[in-house]
N, C-alpha and C positions, 0 to 999 in steps of 0.2 A: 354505501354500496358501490363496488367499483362494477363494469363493465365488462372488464377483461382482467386473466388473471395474469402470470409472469411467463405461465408456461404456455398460454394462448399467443403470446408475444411472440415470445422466444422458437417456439416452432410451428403454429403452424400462421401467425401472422408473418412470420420471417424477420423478425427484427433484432437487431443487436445493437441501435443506439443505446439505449437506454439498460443502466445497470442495475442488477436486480435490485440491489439497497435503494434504491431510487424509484422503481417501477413504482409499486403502491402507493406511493405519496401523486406521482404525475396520474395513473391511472384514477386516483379518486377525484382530485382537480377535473380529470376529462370528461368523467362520469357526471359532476356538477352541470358541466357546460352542457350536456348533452340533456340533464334532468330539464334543464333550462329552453332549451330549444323545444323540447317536447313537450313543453306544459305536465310534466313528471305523468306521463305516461306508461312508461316503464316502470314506475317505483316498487310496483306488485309485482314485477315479472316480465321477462322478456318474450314474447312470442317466438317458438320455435321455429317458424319459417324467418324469423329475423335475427335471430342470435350471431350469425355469423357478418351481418352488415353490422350490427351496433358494434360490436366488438371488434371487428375492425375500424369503426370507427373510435370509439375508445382509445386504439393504440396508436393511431394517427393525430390523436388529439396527444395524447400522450407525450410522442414524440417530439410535437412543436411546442409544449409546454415546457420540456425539458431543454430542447435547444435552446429556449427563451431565456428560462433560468442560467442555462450556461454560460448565452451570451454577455448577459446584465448582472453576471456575476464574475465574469472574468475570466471564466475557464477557457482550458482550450478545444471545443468542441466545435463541428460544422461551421465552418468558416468565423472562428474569432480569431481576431489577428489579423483582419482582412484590409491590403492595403489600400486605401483610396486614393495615394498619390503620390507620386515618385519623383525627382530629380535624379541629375548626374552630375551636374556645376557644383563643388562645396555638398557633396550627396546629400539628400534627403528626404526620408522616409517619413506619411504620415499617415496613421492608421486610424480604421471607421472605428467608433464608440458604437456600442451594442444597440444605441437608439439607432442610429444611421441605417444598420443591417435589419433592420425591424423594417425600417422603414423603405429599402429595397427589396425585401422580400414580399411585403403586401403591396409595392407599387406591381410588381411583376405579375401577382394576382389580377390587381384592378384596376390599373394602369393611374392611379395616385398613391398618395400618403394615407391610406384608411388606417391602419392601427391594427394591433393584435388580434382586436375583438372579427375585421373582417377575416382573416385570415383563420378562426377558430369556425367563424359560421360558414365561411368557405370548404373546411374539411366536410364538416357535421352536412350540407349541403351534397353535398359530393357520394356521399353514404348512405343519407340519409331521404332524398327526395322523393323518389319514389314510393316509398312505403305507406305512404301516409298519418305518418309521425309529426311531421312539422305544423300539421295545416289545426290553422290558428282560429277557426269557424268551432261551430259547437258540432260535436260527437253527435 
């Protein structure tokens, strides 16, 4: 069960990374993580006062799942290609590997090298705190 659908995405989350042949595959991934964080809370049904936070959270997981893929697959999506260091003497270019860019984008989060996983629970956080979805006490 995904979270969000393509057309949730596309207009009224505003997004145009991610291509529709592609959305449903990252959208179910993000729905995982999220089933995950919530102790599958959700799995019967999304509360109507919440539908628009999970769902955007969905497409923001989304997102960084797919630039993830991008990265660690070689495309050229959201900063692949990104140079980590330059000469001019005998020129020379040398460019970050997809781990590198992982690994600046979650230092930037949280000021070290956390990994993918903080950076997912950082969306899902971000979206998701308030509601009282996360909280890991008994119901």
């Amino acid at each position: 069960m995904s979270y969000a659908s393509f057309s949730y995405y596309s207009e009224t989350y505003g997004g145009s990374l991610i291509p529709e042949e592609r959305f449903d595959y990252c959208a179910a991934r993000a729905s995982e993580y999220i089933d995950h964080y919530t102790f599958d809370r959700l799995v019967k049904g999304v509360p109507e006062e919440l539908t628009n936070k999970v769902s955007s959270c969905c497409c923001e997981l989304a997102e960084s799942i797919y630039t993830y893929a991008s990265i660690t697959d070689g495309s050229a999506v959201a900063g692949a290609g990104t140079i980590a260091s330059e000469s001019n003497g005998k020129y020379s270019v040398t460019y970050q590997n997809g781990s590198d860019r992982i690994g600046v984008i979650s230092a930037r989060l949280h000021g070290g090298q956390s990994g993918l996983e903080d950076i997912y629970g950082t969306v899902i956080h971000k979206h998701l705190d308030i509601t009282g979805l996360l909280y890991s006490g008994v119901d």
